[in-house]
C-alpha positions as CSV (number, residue, x, y, z in Angstrom):
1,X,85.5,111.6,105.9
2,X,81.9,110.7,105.0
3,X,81.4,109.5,108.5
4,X,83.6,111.9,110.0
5,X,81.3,114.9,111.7
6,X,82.9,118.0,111.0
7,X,82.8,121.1,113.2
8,X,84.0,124.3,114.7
9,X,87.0,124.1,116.6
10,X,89.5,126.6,118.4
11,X,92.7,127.6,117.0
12,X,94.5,130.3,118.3
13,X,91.3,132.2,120.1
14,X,89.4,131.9,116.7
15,X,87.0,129.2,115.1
16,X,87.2,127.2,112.2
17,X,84.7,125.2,110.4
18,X,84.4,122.2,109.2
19,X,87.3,120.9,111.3
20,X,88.2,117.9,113.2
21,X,90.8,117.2,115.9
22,X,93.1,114.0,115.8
23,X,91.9,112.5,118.3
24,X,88.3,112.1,117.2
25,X,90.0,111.0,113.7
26,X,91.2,108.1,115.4
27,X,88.2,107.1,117.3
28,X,85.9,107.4,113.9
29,X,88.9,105.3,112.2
30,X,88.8,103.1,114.8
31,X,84.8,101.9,114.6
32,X,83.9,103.3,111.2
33,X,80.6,103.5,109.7
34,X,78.8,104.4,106.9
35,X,75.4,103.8,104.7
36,X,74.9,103.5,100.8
37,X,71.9,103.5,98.9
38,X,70.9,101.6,96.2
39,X,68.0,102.5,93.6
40,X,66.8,99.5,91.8
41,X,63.3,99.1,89.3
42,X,61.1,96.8,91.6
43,X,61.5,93.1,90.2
44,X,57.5,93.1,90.7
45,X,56.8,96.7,88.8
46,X,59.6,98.1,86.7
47,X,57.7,101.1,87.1
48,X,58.8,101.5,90.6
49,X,62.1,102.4,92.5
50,X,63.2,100.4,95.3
51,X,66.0,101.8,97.5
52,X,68.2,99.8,99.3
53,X,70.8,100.6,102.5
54,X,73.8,98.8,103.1
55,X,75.9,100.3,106.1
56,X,79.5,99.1,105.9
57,X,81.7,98.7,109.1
58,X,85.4,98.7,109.6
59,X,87.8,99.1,112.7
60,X,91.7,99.1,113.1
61,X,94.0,99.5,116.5
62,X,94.6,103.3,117.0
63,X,98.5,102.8,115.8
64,X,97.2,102.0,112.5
65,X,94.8,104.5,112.7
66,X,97.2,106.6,113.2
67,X,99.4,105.4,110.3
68,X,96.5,105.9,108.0
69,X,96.1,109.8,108.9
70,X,99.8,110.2,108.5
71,X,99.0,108.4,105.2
72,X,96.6,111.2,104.2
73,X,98.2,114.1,105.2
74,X,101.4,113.1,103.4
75,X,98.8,112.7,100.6
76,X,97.7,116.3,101.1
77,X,94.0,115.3,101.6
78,X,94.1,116.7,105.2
79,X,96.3,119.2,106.9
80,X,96.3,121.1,110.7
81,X,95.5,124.5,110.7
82,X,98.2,125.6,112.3
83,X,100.9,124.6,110.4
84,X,103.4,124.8,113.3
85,X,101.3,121.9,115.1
86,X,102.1,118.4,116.0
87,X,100.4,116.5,113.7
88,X,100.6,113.5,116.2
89,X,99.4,115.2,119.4
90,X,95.5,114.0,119.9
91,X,94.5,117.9,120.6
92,X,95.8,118.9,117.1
93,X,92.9,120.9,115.1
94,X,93.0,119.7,111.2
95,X,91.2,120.5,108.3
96,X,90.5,119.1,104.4
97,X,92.9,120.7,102.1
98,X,91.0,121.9,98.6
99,X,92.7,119.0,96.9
100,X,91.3,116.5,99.9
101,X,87.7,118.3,99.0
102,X,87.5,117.3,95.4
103,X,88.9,113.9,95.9
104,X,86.0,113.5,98.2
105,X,83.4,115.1,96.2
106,X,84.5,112.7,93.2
107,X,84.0,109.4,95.9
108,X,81.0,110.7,96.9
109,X,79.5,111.7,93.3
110,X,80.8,107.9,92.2
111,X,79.2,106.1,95.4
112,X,76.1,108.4,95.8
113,X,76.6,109.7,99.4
114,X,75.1,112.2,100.5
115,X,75.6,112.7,104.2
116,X,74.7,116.6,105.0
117,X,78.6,117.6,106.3
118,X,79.9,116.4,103.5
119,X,77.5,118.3,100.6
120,X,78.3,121.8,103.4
121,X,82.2,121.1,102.9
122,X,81.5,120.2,99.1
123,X,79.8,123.3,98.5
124,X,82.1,125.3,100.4
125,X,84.0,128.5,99.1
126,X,87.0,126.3,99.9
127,X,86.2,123.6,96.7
128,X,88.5,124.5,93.8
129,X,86.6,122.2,91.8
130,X,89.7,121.6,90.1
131,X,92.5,119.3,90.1
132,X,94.8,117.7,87.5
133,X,93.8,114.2,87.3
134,X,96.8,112.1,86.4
135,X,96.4,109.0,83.7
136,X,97.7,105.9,84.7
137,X,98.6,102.4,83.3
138,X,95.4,100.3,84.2
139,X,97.7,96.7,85.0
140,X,100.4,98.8,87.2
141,X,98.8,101.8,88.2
142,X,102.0,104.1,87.7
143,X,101.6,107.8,86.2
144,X,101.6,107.7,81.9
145,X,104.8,109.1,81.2
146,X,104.5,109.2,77.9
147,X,106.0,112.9,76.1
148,X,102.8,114.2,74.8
149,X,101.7,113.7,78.5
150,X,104.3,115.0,80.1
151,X,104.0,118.1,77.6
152,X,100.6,118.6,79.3
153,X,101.6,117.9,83.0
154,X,104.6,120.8,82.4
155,X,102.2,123.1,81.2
156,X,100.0,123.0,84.2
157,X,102.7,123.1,86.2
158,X,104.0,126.5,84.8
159,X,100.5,127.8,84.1
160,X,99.3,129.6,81.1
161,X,101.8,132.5,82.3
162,X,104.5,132.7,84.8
163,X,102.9,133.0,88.0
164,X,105.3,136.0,89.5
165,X,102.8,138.4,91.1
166,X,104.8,137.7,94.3
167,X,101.5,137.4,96.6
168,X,102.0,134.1,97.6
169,X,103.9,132.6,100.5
170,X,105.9,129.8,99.6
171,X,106.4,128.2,103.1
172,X,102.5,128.1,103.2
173,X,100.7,125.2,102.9
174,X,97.5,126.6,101.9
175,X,99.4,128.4,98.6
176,X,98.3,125.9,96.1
177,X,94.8,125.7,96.9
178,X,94.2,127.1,93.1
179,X,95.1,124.3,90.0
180,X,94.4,126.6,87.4
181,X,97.9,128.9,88.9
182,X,101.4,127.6,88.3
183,X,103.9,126.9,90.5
184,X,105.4,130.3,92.4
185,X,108.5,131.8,90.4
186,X,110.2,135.0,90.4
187,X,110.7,136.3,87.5
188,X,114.5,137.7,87.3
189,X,116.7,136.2,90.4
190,X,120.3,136.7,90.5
191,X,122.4,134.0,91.6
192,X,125.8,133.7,92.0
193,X,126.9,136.0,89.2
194,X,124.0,135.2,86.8
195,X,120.5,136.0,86.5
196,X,118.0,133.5,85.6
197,X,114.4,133.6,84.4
198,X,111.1,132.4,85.6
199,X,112.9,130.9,88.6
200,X,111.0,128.2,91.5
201,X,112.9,126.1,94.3
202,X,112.5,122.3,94.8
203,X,110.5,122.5,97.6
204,X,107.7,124.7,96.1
205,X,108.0,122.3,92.6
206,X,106.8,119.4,94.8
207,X,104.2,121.4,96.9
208,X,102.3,122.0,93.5
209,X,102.2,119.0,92.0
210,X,101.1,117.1,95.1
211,X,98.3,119.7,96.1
212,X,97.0,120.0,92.7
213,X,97.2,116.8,91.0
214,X,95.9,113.3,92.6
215,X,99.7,111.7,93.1
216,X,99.2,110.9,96.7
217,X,103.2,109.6,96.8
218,X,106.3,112.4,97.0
219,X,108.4,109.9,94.8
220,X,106.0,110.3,92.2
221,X,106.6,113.9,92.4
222,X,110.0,113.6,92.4
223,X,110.2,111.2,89.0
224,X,107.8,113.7,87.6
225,X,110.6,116.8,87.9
226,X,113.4,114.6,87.1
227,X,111.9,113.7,83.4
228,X,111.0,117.8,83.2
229,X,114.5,118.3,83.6
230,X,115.8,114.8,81.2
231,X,113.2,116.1,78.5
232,X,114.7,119.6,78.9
233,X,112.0,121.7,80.2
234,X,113.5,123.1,83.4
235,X,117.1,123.2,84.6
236,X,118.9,123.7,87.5
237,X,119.9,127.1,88.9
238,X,121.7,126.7,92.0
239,X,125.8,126.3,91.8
240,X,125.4,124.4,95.4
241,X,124.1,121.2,93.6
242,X,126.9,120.8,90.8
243,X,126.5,117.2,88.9
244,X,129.1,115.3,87.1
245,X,127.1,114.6,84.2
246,X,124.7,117.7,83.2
247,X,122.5,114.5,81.5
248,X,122.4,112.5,85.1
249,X,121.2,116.1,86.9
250,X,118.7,114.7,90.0
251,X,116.3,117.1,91.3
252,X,116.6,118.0,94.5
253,X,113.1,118.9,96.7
254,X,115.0,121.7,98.8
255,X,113.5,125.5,99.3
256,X,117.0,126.3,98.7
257,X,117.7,124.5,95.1
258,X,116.4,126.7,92.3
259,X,115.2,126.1,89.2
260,X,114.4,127.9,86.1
261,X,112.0,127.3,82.9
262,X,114.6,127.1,79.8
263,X,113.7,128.6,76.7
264,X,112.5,125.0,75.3
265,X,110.3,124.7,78.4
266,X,108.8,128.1,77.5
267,X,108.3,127.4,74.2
268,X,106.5,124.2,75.0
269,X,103.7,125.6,77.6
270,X,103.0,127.4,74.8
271,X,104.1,131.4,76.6
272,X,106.0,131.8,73.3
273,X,103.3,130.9,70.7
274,X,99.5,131.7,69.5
275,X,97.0,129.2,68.8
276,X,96.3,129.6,65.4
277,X,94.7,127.4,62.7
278,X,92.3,124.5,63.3
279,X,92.3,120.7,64.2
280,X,92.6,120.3,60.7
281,X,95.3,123.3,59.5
282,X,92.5,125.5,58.5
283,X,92.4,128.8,60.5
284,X,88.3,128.7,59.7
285,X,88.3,125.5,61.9
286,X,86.3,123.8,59.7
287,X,87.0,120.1,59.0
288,X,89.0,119.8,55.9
289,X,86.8,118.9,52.2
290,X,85.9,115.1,52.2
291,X,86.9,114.1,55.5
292,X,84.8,110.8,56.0
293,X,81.8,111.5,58.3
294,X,82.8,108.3,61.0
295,X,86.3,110.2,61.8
296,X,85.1,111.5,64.7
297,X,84.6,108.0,65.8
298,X,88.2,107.1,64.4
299,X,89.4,110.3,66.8
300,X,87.2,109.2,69.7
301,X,89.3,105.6,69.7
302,X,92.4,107.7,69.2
303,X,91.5,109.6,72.5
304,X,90.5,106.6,74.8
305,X,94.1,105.1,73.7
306,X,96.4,108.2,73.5
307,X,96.7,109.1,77.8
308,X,97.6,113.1,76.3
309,X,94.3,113.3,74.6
310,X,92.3,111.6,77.0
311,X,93.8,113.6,79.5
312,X,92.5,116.6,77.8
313,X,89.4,115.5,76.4
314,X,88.3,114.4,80.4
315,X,89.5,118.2,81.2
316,X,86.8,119.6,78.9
317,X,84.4,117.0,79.8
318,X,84.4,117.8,83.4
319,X,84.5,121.6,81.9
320,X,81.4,120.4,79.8
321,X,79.6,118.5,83.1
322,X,79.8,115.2,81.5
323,X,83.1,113.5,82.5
324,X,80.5,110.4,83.8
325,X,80.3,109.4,80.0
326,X,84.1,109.2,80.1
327,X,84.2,107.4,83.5
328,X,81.7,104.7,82.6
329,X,83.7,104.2,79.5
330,X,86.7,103.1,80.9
331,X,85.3,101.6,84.0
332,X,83.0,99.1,81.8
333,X,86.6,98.6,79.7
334,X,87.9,97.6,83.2
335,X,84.9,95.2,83.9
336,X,84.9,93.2,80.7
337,X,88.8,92.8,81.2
338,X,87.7,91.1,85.4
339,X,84.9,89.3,83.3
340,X,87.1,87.7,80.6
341,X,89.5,86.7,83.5
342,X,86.6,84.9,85.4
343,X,85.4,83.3,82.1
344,X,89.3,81.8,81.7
345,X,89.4,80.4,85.3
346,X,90.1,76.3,85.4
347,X,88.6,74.0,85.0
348,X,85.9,76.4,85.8
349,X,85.1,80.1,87.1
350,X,84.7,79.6,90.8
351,X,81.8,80.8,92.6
352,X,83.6,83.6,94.7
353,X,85.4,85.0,91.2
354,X,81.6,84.9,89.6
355,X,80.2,87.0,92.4
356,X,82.8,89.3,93.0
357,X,82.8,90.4,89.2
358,X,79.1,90.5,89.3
359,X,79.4,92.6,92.4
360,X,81.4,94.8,90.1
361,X,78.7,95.2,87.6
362,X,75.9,96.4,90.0
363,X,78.8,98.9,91.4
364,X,78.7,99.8,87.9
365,X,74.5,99.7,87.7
366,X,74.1,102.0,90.5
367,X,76.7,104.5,90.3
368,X,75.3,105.3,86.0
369,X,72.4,103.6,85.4
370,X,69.9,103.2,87.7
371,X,67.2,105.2,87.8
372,X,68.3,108.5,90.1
373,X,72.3,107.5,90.3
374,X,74.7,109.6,91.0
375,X,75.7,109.6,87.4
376,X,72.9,108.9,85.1
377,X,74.0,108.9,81.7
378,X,71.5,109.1,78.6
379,X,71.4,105.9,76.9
380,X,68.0,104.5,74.7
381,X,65.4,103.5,76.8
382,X,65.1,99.9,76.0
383,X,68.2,99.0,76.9
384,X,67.8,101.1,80.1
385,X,65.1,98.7,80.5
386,X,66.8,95.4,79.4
387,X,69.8,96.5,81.8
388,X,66.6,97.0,84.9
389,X,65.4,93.5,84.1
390,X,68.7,91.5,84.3
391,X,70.1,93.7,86.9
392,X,67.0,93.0,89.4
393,X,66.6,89.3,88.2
394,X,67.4,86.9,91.2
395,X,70.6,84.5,90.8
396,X,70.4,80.8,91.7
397,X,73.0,78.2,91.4
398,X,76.6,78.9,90.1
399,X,75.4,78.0,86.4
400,X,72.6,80.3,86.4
401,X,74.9,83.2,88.4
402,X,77.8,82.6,85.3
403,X,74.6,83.1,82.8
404,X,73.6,86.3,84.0
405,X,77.3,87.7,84.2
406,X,77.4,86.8,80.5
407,X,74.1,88.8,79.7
408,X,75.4,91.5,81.7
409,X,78.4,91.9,80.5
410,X,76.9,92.0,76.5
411,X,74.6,94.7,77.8
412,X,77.2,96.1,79.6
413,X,78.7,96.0,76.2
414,X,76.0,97.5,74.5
415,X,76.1,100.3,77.4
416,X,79.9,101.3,76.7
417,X,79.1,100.9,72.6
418,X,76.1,103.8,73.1
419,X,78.2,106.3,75.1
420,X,81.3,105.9,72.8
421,X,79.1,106.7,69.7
422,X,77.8,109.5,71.8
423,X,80.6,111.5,72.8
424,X,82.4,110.9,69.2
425,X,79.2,112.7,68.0
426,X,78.5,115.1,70.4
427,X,81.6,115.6,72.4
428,X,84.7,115.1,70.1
429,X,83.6,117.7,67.4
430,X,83.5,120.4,70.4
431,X,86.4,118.9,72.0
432,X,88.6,119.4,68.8
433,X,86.6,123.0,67.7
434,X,87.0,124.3,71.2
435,X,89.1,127.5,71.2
436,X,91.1,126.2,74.9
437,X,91.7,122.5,74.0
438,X,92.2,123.0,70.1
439,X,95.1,125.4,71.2
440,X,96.6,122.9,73.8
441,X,96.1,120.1,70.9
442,X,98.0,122.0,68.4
443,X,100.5,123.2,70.7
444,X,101.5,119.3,71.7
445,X,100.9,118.2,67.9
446,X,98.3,116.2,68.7
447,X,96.4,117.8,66.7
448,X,98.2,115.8,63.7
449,X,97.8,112.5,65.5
450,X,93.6,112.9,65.7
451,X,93.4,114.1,62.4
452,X,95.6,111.4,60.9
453,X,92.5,108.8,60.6
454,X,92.1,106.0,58.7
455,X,89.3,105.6,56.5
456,X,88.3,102.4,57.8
457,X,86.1,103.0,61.1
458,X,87.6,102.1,64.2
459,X,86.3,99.6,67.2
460,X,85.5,101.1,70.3
């Protein structure tokens, strides 16, 4: 998409922005191109910024090409206009789906790209700036199914309240384009000879969660429902699906298998209860008397480990425009793990290992650190400055390149240590205080699980 141009193009005697036809998807796919910028302190004057462009290249056959669209569109990152179109034929007009735009905007905010028809389509009334970004297990990569996250998956998934106003479509593809909506349900539908409540069908369950969260697989989607019905939260509706065994129930991703919220899964989004009380118990919100003055720190550790809280507390980060601190947290957690592996290589780290983690670290430099990034974050100026020095320091022989991956990996260190102690200061007392998230942290009794500190301060 970055090197991708964008235009008008005809569909159905009308014009569409920002669009692009298959075929000339295929032909950018098949010679791609694109530039980066780096910003780096001068190695001569650390009082000046030199900037420097590196233009990647790729290509692949046009069947692969064509593979990889398919890829994306089963993704939901792109989509044709008219939904009736062969998404295979080269005339085929598409478009980026709202869920495709903020998965861009976050790549390009990450990478620092700026190309012009990308910031148009960014800025665009068709950005939702939201999505729900799914945690995942760091070694496998598959989605945290853990209960308190799955509490919090469900609830965005059913919305703050049923979503019933009837004015959306479900056979459209463009109904989801808003995160912050539940799936469709009607609220009273008769069938056979029983009404049910708050009722959805398969095929719109799995619509929602792949349009508004970043699963880019349909299986996912499909695990995902079947645990919402194992842990109770929905049930089936539809006498043309009978099981067995009620407990081995499989969802089924059909428009014409219904669904219905049960009373637990009600009770659980929360539609049945009012956020009262505090963080703490106390409806004044205040902490409770004594409470030792590192806990925040103690709650902030709690968050990084607990994938419930952490999805929540990057929720209101991004709410607070400071989900970079969060990012460079776990990304730096993510580097030290590549550099530790490097440093265990035998007999010795070899030279490809050293550079590729060290390659890692100035992806790391430039996308938060460097003077004008993408993501500056606000640490203390010295070691802004001691992080400049290494990072534009030339590397020699394989000794001297393992010596300055050790020093930039302790900074690095140092880096992480500043921004934890910054948002347990600054961002976790909000975070907890905060009259949306202090609701949602009650409601999934985490509340109990950030208050329950030890007294002993915790290592970030």
């Amino acid at each position: 998409m970055v090197s991708l141009p964008l235009g008008q193009h005809r569909v159905r005697f009308q014009r569409i922005e920002h669009t692009f036809t298959i075929e000339e998807a295929i032909t950018n796919l098949g010679s791609l191109k694109f530039s980066q910028s780096n910003r780096m302190p001068d190695p001569k004057d650390s009082t000046r910024v030199v900037t420097t462009t590196t233009t990647t290249t790729f290509s692949m056959a046009k069947e692969m090409a064509r593979s990889v669209l398919i890829k994306f569109q089963e993704a939901r990152f792109i989509a044709p206009v008219d939904p009736k179109a062969d998404f295979t034929s080269k005339s085929t007009v598409c478009f980026v789906t709202p869920k495709g735009i903020v998965i861009l905007e976050r790549f390009c905010n990450r990478n620092g790209i700026q190309q012009n028809h990308v910031r148009e389509l960014i800025h665009s009334a068709r950005n939702p700036k939201q999505l729900v970004i799914l945690e995942r297990e760091r070694d496998t990569d598959k989605l945290n199914h853990d209960l308190d996250t799955l509490i919090i998956i469900w609830c965005r998934f059913v919305g703050n309240k049923a979503n019933d106003d009837g004015s959306s479509d479900s056979d459209s593809i463009h109904e989801f384009g808003r995160c912050d909506t539940g799936v469709k349900m009607q609220r009273d539908k008769r069938i056979g000879d029983k009404v049910y409540p708050f009722v959805f069908n398969g095929k719109a369950s799995v619509d929602w969660l792949m349009d508004c969260s970043t699963m880019v697989d349909k299986r996912e989607a499909y695990e995902l429902l079947n645990l919402f019905m194992e842990s109770g939260f929905m049930a089936s509706a539809h006498p043309a699906y009978p099981s067995r065994d009620d407990h081995q129930q499989k969802f089924v991703a059909s428009k014409s298998a219904y669904y219905y919220v049960t009373m637990y899964g009600e009770k659980v989004a929360g539609w049945n209860t009012s956020p009262e009380g505090s963080i703490n118990g106390d409806s004044n919100g205040k902490a409770r008397e004594g409470a030792a003055r590192d806990s925040n720190s103690n709650r902030m550790a709690i968050i990084i480990a607990n994938p419930a809280a952490r999805l929540l507390f990057r929720e209101f980060l991004k709410d607070s425009h400071c989900e970079e601190n969060l990012s460079f947290y776990l990304e730096v957690k993510e580097f030290s793990q590549s550099y530790r592996a490097a440093k265990k290589s035998q007999p010795t780290p070899k030279v490809e290992v050293i550079r590729e983690t060290l390659a890692g670290a100035y992806s790391l430099y430039n996308a938060f650190l460097a003077p004008g990034s993408p993501n500056e974050l606000n640490i203390d100026h010295s070691l802004r400055t001691a992080l400049a020095s290494r990072m534009t320091r030339a590397v020699g022989d394989d000794a001297a390149m393992m010596q300055s991956l050790d020093e930039v990996a302790q900074l690095f260190e140092k880096a992480q240590n500043s921004i934890f102690k910054l948002m347990a200061s600054d961002s976790v007392p909000k975070f907890i205080k905060d009259k949306k998230y202090g609701a949602q942290l009650r409601e999934r009794n985490l509340d109990s699980t950030l208050a329950g500190y030890t007294s002993s301060r915790s290592s970030p």
